[in-house]
N, C-alpha and C positions, 0 to 999 in steps of 0.2 A: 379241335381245341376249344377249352369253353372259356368265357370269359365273366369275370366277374365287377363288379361295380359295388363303387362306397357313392352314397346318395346324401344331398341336403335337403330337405324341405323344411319353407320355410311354414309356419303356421298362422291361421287368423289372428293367436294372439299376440303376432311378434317372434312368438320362441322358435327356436329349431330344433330339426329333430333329424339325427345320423343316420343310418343304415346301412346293408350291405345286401346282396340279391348277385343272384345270377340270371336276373329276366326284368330289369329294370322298368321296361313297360307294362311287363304285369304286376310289378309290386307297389309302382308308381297309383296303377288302377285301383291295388287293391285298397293304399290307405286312404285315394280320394273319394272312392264307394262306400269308406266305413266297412271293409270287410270282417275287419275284427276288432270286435267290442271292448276289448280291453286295451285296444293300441294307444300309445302315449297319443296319437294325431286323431284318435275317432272324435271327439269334443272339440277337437281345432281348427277344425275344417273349414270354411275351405282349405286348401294346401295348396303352395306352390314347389315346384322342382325347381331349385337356384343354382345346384351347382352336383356334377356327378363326373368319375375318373374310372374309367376302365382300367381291369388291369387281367391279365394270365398268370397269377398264381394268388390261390386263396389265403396262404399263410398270410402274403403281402397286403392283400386286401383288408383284411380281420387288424394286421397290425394298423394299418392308415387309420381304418374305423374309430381302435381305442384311442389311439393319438389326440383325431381329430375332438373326440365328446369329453378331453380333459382341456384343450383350448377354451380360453377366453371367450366372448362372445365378439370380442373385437377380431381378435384374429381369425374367425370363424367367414367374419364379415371380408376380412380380408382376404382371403381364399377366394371367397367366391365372385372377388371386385377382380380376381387376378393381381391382386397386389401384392400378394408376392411368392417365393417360388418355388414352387411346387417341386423342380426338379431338385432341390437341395436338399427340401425334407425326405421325399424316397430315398435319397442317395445317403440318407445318415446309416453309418455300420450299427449295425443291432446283431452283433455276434457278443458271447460272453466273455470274450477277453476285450471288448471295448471298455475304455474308462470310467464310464458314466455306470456301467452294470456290474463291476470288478469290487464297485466298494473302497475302493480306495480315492 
């Protein structure tokens, strides 16, 4: 089974920055080494790891991702204080006959 992970770090200058990986400790490596030049974190560095969610399906993961990089930066904060809860947001229905995606 592989498993995948949505990642927060946080950056030198304050900001954060999302991601997703299926080798958290390598990709963890690769943006604190500046592996690549163009990464939103190669200029921010140091980096810290604040807050990361396993999960077993990538669809799932990809959607947390987008979710999570349209939050606030308070709510962002709040995630990773564990303040508040996690299990309610994955449990939200994301099928096309929900009412939020229906248009109506």
């Amino acid at each position: 089974m592989f498993f995948y992970y949505v990642y927060i770090l946080k950056c030198f200058d304050n900001s954060y920055y999302t991601g997703i990986t299926n080798n958290l400790e390598k990709r963890y490596n690769e943006h604190k080494l500046g592996k690549h030049r163009n990464s939103y974190t190669f200029k921010r560095r140091p980096i810290e790891l604040v807050f990361n969610q396993e999960f077993n399906d990538v669809l799932q993961v990809i959607y947390f991702e987008k979710k999570i990089k349209k939050w606030t930066r308070a709510y962002k904060e709040a995630l990773i204080n564990e303040d508040c809860d996690l299990h309610q947001i994955l449990a939200e229905c994301r099928n096309a006959t929900h009412y939020k995606y229906n248009g109506t």
